[in-house]
N, C-alpha and C positions, 0 to 999 in steps of 0.2 A: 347519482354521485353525491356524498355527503357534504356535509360546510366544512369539512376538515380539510376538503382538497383546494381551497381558497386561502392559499396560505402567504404568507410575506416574502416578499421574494429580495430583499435585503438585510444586510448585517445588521444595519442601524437595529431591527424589528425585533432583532434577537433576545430574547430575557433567557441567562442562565438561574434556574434556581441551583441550590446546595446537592439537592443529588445529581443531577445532569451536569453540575458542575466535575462533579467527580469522575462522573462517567468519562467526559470530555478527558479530563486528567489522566488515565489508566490509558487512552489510547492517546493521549501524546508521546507518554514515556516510552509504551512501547515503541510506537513509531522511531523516536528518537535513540532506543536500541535497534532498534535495526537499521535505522541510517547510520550509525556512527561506525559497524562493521564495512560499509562500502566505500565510504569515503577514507576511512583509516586505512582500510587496502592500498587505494589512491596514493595517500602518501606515504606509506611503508613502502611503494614500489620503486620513489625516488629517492628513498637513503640509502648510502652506501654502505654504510653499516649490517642491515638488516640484510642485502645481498650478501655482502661478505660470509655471516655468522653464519647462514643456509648455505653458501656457495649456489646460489643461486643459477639457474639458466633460463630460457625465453619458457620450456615447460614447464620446469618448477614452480616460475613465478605464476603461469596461467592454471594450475591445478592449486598451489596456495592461494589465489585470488578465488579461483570457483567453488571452492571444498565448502565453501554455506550450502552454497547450491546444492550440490547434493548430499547433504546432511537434509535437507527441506525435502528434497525431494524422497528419502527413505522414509520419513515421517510422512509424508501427503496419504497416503492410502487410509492412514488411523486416525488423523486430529479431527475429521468430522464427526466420525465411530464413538471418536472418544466424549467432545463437548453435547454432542446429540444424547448419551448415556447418561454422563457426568455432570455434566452443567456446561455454561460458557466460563464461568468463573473458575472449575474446573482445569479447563484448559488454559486459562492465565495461569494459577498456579504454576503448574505442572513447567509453563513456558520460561518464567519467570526463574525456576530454581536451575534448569538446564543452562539457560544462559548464564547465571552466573559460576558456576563449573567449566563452560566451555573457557569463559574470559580468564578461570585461575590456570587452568591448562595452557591455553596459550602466551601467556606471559611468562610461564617458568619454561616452555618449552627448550630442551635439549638440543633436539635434532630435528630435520626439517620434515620426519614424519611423526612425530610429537605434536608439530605444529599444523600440520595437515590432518591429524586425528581432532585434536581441539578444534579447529574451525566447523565440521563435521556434526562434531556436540553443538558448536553454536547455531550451526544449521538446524539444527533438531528444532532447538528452540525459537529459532526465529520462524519456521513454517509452523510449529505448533500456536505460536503466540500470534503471529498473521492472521490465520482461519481464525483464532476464536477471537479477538480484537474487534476484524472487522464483523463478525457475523453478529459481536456481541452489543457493539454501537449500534448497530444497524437496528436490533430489536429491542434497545434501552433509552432511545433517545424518543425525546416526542415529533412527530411528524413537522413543524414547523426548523428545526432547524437538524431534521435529519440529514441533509447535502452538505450546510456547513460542520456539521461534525466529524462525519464521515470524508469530510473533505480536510478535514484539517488532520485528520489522522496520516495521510502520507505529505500534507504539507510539511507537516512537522519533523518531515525526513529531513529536510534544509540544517533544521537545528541539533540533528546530530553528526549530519555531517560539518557544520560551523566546529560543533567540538571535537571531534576528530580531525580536524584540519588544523587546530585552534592548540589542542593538546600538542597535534605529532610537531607540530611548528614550533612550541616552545622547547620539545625535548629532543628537538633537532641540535639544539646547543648543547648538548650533552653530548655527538657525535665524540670521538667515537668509541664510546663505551654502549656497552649493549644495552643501557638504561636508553637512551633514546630512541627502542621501540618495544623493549617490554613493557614500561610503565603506559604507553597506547595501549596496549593489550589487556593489561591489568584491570584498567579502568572500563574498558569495555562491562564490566560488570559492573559497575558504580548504576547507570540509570535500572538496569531490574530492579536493585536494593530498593530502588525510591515507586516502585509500585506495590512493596510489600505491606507496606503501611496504609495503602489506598484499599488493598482488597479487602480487609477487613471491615470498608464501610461502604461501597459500592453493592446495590441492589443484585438480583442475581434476573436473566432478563424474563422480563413478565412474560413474552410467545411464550419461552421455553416452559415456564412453568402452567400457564394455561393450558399445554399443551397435557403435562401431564396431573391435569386436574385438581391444581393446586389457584384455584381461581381468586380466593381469598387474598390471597400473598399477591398474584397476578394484580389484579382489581386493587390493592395497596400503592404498588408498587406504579402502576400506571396513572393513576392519585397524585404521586410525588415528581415522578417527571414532567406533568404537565404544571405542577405547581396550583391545584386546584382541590379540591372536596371532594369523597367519592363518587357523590350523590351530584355532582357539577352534570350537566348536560354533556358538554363534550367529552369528558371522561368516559361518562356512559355511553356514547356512541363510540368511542375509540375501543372499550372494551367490549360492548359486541361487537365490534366487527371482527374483532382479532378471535373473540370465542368461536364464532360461529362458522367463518373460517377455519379455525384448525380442526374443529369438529368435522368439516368435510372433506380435510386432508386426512385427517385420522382413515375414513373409509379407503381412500387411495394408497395400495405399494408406490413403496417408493425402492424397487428393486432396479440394478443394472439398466434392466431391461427397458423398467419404465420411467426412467432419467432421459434413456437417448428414445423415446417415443413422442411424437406430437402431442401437445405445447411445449413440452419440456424439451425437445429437443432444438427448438428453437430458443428460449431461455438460456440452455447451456452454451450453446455456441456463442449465445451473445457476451454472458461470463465468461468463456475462453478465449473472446475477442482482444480481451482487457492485455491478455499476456503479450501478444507481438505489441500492441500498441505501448505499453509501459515497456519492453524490454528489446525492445527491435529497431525502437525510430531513430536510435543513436545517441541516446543520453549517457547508455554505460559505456559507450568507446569513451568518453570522455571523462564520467567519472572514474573508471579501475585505472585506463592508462592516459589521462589528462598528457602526464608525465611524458610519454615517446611523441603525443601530438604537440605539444610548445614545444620541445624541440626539433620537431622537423618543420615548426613555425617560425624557429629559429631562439627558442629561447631555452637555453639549456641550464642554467642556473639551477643546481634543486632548489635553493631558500627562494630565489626569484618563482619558483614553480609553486612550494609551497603557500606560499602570499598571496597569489592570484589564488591558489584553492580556497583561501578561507573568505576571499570577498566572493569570490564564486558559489561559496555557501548559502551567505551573506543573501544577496542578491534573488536567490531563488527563493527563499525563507518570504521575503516580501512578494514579490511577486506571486507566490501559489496562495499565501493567505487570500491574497488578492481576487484570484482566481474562485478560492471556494466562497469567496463571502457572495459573490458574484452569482454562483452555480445554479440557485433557485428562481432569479433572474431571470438569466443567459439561455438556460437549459444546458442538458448534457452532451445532447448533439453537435450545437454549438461550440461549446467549449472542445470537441474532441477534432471535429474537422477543422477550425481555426488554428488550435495547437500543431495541428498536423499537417497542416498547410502550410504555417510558416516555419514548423521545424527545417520541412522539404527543402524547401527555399533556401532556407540558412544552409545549409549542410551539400546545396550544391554550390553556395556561393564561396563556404568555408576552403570545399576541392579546390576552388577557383585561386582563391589566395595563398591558399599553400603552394599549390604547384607555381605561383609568377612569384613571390618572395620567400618560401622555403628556406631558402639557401642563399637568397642574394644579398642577404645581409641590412637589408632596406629597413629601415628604424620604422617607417610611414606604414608599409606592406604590413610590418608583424604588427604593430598595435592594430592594424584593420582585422588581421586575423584573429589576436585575441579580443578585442569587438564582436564579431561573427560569433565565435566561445560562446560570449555570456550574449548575445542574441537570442542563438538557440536552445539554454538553456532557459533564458526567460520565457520564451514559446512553451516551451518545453512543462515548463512548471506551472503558468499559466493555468492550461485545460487537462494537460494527463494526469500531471501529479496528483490532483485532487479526485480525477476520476479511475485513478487505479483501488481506491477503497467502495468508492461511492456507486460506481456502478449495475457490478456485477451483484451485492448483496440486494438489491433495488428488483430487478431482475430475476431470481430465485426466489422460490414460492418455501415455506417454512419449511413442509417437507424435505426440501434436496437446496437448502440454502449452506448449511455445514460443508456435506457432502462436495456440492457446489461449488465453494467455497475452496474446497479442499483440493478439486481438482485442478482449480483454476491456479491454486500455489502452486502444485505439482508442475502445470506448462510454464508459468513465468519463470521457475527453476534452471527449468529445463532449456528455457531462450535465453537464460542468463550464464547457464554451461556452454550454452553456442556461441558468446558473445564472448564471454574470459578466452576461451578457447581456439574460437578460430583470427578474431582481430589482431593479438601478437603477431600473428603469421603473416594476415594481410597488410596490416602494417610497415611490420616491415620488406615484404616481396613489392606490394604493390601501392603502397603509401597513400597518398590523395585521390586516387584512386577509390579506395575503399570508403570514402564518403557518399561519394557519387553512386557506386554500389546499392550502399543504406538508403539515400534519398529518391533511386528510382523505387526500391521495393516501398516506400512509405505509399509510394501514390496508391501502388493496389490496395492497401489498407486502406486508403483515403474511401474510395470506391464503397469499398464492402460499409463501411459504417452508415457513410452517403445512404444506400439501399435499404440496409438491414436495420439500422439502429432504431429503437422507437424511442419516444419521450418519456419520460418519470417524473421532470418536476413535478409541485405542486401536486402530487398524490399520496393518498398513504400505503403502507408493502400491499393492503388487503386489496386498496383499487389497480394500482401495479397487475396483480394477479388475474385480474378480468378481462386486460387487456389480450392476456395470451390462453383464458383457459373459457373466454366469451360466455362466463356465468354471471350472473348476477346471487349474493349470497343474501339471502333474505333472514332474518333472524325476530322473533317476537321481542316484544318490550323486556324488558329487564328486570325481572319479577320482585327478585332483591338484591338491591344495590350492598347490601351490609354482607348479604353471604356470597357474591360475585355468581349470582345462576343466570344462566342465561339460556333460555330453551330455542331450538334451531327449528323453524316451523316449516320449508323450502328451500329447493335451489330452482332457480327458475334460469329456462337457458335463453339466451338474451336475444 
């Protein structure tokens, strides 16, 4: 095992230099584009206005609430294909212009399949810019604060939904002219704008380029993220490990076939774990329809509804920072079975309070119940938030990490179709209910991680890999530090 896996397992520890800072930057923004689509749903669903202009019904609103989703989901099959060919930097682009197309689409929208088209576009972008975001942090950061970056990548969801809760709230005063949900729409494109300026100094990631024998730029570039000399020692053992690794994925397909075959098929499921866990435990009943749940908590207000969303925002933003600074600490495991424990909890105690003050009008009952709320959503943000980016890229070996990646977009999409989808319905048939529903199935996910999950702190992706593919990558000394060569002398099976 190298000294690189001895690594700081506090924020305090953290030194950004000026590239990693950047790096960090490009996966905030995004992040914070594609929070500020969910939350803006959220509360487009309690203006009246925005029903009225669609004529909206219980459908309409759950196929306009889902239409990212499967916008993400028509693009999953190709954003690996593509960043794997093109670059990671590549696929930001490409994410970064769609999104702002989808946001002018839906702000001029017509009619409510105008607006169900543009959200669709914004799907595109948002599972294009997802895969290569996280895939692209994953292999541009330096090993010591890989977790928090990657972790502050979906932390940073809080803070677009803060502005999308922040914006529809003030132009909720505008009711009711239709400005008070096209200009939410409108701006949905404002955060891309502000990574277009980033990508033209952000590094492009050194795997990807070692990969295709671009060692020099590689070997530069892994230079600047650690903040160090080429010729530095730890540089040079970060960059052969990473050489002489991909050298021995080079010899490996990475076809269909040999994705879902042992190790790999163990690696993937644990990536595809990530999906019910970030989109199943009950975070989106509350964020798309916060709205039908205060009011069968008793609070019906929308501006009252609004308000609670943006400290709700608020609230999470602190607590998941929290979370990933923690992450290298804590471990993953940790972090995902605590979250997931006390979601449980909350979300049977939430059934509990809604069903005895619902309706009784009890001033004491509902604030308990929106307590409960931002309980679970503090659990909530706590350990998943941070490990919906962190994990799965951790997990996936260079070869089938895009790919991986990609897939893994495709099923969170897909739980996120099932969740717009079928909760309107349960909602309203079987009310409090359907918490209790959520919080028994979390347990069996409780379960499956308990068993299956392994550790990743304090490693780097190339010792990750050993864990599941029980090699040891041996590589000789590093002949020249100036031309990035690196000769692979063994693998030796451990």
């Amino acid at each position: 095992m190298s000294p690189l896996t001895r690594l700081p397992g506090s924020l305090a520890s953290l030194k950004l230099n000026w590239t990693t800072a950047l790096v960090v930057s490009v996966c905030v923004v995004d992040s914070v584009t594609i929070a500020y689509d969910g939350s803006l749903m959220g509360s487009l669903n309690v203006m009246e206005t925005y029903h009225n202009y669609f004529q909206l019904t219980t459908t309409t609103t759950a196929i306009n609430t889902c239409a990212t989703f499967l916008g993400a989901i028509l693009v999953g099959p190709f954003t690996g294909i593509l960043i794997d060919r093109k670059g990671r930097k590549s696929g930001l682009w490409a994410a970064v212009a769609i999104n702002i197309l989808g946001a002018v689409l839906a702000g001029s929208a017509i009619n409510v399949a105008m607006f169900i088209a543009a959200r669709i576009v914004i799907g595109v972008g948002v599972g294009l810019g997802q895969t290569a975001a996280s895939t692209y942090v994953a292999e541009t950061t330096a090993p010591r604060i890989r977790s928090f970056a990657l972790g502050l990548y979906f932390s940073c969801w809080a803070v677009g939904a803060l502005l999308a809760a922040g914006v529809s709230y003030g132009c909720s005063t505008l009711e009711p002219s239709n400005a008070s949900w096209r200009i939410p729409s409108y701006l949905q494109g404002a955060m891309p704008l502000l990574i277009v300026p980033l990508l033209y100094y952000i590094p492009e990631s050194p795997r990807w380029l070692a990969f295709r024998d671009r060692r020099e730029e590689a070997l530069e570039i892994i230079s600047k993220i650690n903040g160090k000399p080429e010729d530095n020692e730890d540089v040079q053992l970060q960059f052969q490990e990473i050489v002489t690794s991909l050298n021995h994925e080079k010899a490996q397909s990475m076809s269909l076939k040999a994705i879902v075959r042992k190790p790999n098929r163990r690696r993937l499921l644990l990536a595809l774990s990530i999906a019910p866990l970030a989109m199943l435990t009950g975070s989106n009943v509350i964020t798309y329809y916060f709205g039908s749940m205060l009011t069968q908590a008793g609070i019906g207000n929308p501006t009252t509804q609004l308000q609670i969303n943006v400290v709700l925002s608020s609230w999470q933003l602190v607590v998941a920072i929290s979370g990933s600074s923690l992450a290298e600490k804590l471990g993953r495991r940790f972090l995902a079975l605590f979250s997931l424990g006390t979601c449980s909890a909350f979300f049977y105690i939430l059934a509990g309070l809604t069903a005895r003050y619902g309706t009784a009008g009890d001033k004491a009952g509902t604030y308990g119940t929106v307590a409960c709320i931002f309980l679970f959503l503090g659990a909530y943000a706590f350990g998943i938030t941070p490990l919906t980016a962190m994990y799965a890229p951790e997990v996936l070996s260079y070869n089938m990490r895009a790919n991986g990646i990609a897939m893994q977009g495709i099923l969170i999409k897909s739980c996120g179709v099932l969740v717009t989808l079928a909760f309107p319905y349960m909602l309203e048939s079987i009310g409090w209910k359907s918490y209790i529903i959520n919080a028994s199935w979390n347990i069996l996910l409780w379960l499956y991680i308990w068993f299956q999950w392994v550790e990743t702190k304090g490693l780097t992706l190339e010792e990750v890999d050993r864990i599941f593919d029980g090699e040891v990558l041996v590589g000789a000394p590093v002949e020249s530090a100036e031309k990035g060569e690196v000769v692979v002398s063994e693998v030796k099976e451990t």
